[in-house]
PyMOL Python script that loads the backbone (N, CA, C, O; Angstrom):
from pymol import cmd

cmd.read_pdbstr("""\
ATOM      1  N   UNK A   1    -148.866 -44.453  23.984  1.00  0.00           N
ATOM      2  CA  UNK A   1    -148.009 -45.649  23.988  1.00  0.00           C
ATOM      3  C   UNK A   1    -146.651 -45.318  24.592  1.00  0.00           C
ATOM      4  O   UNK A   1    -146.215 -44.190  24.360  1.00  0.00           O
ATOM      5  N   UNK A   2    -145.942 -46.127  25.318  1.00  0.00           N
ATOM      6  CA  UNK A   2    -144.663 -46.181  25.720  1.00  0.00           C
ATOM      7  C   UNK A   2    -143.446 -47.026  25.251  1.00  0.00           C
ATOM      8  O   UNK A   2    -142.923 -47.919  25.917  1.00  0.00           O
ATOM      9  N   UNK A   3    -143.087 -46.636  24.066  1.00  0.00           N
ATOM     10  CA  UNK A   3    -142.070 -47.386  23.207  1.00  0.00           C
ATOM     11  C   UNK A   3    -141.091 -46.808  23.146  1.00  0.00           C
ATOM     12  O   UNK A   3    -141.125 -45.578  23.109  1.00  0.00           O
ATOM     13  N   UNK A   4    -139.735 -47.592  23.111  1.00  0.00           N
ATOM     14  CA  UNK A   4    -138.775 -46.955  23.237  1.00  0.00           C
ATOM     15  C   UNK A   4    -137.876 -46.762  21.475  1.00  0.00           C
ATOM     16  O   UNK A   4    -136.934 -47.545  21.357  1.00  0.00           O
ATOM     17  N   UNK A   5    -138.059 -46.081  20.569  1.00  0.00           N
ATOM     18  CA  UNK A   5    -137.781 -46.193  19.538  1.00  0.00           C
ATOM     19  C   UNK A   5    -138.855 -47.470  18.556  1.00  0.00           C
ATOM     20  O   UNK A   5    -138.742 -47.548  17.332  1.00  0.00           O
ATOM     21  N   UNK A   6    -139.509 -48.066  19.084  1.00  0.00           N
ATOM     22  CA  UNK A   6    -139.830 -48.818  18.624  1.00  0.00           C
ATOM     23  C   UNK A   6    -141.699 -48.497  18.406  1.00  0.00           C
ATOM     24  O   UNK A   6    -142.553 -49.267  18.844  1.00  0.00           O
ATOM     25  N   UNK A   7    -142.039 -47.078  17.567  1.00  0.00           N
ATOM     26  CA  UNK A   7    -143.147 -46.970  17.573  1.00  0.00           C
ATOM     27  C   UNK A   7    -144.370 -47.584  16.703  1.00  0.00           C
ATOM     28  O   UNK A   7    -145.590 -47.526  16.853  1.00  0.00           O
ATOM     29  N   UNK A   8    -143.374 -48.318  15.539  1.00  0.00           N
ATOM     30  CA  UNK A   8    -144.486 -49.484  14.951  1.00  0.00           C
ATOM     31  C   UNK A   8    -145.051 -50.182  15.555  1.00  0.00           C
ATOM     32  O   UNK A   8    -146.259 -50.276  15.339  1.00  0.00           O
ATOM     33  N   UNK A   9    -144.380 -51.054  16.671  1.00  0.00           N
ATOM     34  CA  UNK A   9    -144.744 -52.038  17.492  1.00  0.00           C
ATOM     35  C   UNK A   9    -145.773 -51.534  18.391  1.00  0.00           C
ATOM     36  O   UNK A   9    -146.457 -52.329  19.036  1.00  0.00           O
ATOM     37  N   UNK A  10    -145.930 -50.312  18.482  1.00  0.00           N
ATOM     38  CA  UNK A  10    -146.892 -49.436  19.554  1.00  0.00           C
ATOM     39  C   UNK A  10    -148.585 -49.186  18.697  1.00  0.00           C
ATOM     40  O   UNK A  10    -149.661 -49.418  19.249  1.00  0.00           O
ATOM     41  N   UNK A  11    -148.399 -48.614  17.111  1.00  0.00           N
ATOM     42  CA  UNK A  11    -149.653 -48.082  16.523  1.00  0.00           C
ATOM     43  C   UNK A  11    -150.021 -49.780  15.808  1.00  0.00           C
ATOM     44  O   UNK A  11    -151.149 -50.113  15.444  1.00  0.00           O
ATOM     45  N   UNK A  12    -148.845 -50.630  15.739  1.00  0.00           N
ATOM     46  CA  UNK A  12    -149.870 -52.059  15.105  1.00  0.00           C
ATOM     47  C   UNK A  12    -150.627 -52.644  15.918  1.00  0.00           C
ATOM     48  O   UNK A  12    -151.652 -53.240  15.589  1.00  0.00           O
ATOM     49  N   UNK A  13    -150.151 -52.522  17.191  1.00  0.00           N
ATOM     50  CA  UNK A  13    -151.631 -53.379  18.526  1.00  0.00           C
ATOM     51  C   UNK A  13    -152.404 -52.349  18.960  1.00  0.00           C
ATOM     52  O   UNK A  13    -153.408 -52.658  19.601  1.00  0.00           O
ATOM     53  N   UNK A  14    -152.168 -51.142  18.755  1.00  0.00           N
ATOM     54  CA  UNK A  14    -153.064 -49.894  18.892  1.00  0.00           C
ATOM     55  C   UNK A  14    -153.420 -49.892  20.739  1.00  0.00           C
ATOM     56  O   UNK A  14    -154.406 -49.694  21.449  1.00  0.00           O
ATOM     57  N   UNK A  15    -152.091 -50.207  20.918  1.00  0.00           N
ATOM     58  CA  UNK A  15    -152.423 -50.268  22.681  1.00  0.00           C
ATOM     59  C   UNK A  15    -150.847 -49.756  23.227  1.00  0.00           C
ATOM     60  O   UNK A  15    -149.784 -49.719  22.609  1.00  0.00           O
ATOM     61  N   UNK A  16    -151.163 -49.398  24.595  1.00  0.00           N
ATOM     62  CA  UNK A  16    -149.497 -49.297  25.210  1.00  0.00           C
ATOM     63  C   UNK A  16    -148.737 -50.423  24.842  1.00  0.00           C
ATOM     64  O   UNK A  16    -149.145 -51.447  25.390  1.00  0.00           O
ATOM     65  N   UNK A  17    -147.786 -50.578  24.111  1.00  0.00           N
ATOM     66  CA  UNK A  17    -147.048 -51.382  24.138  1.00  0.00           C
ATOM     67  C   UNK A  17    -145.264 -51.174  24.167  1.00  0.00           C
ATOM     68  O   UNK A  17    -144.854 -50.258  23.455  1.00  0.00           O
ATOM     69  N   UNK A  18    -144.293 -51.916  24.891  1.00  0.00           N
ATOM     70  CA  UNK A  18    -143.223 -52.244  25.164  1.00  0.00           C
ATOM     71  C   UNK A  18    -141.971 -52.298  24.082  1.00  0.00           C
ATOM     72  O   UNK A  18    -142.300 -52.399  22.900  1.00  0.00           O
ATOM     73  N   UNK A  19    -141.045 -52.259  24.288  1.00  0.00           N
ATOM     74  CA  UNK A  19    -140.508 -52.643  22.632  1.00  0.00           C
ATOM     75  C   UNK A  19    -140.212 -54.386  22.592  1.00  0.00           C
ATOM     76  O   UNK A  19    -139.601 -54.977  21.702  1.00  0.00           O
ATOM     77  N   UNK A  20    -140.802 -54.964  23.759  1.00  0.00           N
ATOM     78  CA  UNK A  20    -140.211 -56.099  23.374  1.00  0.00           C
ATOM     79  C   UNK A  20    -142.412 -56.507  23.057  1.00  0.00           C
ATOM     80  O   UNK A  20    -142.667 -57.608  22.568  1.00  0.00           O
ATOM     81  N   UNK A  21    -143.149 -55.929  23.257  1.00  0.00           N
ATOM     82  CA  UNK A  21    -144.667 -55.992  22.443  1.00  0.00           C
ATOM     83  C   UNK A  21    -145.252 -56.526  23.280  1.00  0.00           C
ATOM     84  O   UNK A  21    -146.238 -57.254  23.171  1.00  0.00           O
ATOM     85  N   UNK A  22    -144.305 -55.988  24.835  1.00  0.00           N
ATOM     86  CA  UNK A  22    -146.023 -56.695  26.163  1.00  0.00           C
ATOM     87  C   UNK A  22    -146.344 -55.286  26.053  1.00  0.00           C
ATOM     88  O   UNK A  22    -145.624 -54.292  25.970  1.00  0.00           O
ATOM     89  N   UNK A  23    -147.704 -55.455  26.075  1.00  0.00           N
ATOM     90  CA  UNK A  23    -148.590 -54.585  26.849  1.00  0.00           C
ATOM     91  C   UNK A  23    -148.560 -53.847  28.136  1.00  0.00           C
ATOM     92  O   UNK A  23    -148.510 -54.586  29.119  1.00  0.00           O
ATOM     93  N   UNK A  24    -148.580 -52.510  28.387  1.00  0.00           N
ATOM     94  CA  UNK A  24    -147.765 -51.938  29.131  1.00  0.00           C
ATOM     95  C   UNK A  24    -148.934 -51.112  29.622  1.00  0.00           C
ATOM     96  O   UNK A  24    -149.454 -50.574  28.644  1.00  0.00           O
ATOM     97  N   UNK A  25    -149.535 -50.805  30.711  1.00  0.00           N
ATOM     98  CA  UNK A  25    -150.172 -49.784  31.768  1.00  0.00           C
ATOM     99  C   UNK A  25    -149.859 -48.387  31.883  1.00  0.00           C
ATOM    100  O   UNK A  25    -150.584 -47.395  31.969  1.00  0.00           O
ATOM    101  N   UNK A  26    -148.518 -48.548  31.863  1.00  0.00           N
ATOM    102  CA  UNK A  26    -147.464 -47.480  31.938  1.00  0.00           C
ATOM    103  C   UNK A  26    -147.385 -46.393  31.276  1.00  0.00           C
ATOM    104  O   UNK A  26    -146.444 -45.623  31.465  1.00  0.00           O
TER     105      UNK A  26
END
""", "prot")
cmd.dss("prot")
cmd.show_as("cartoon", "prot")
cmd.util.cbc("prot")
cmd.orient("prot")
């Protein structure tokens, strides 16, 4: 995942996610 401080938002959709919670490739 690629979160910036924001790693809840990353293991609750269990996907790359953003800190604002788009979905991220990246």
């Amino acid at each position: 995942c690629s979160c910036e401080g924001r790693r809840v938002n990353c293991w609750k959709k269990g996907l790359h996610s953003v800190p604002d919670g788009i979905p991220a490739n990246t």
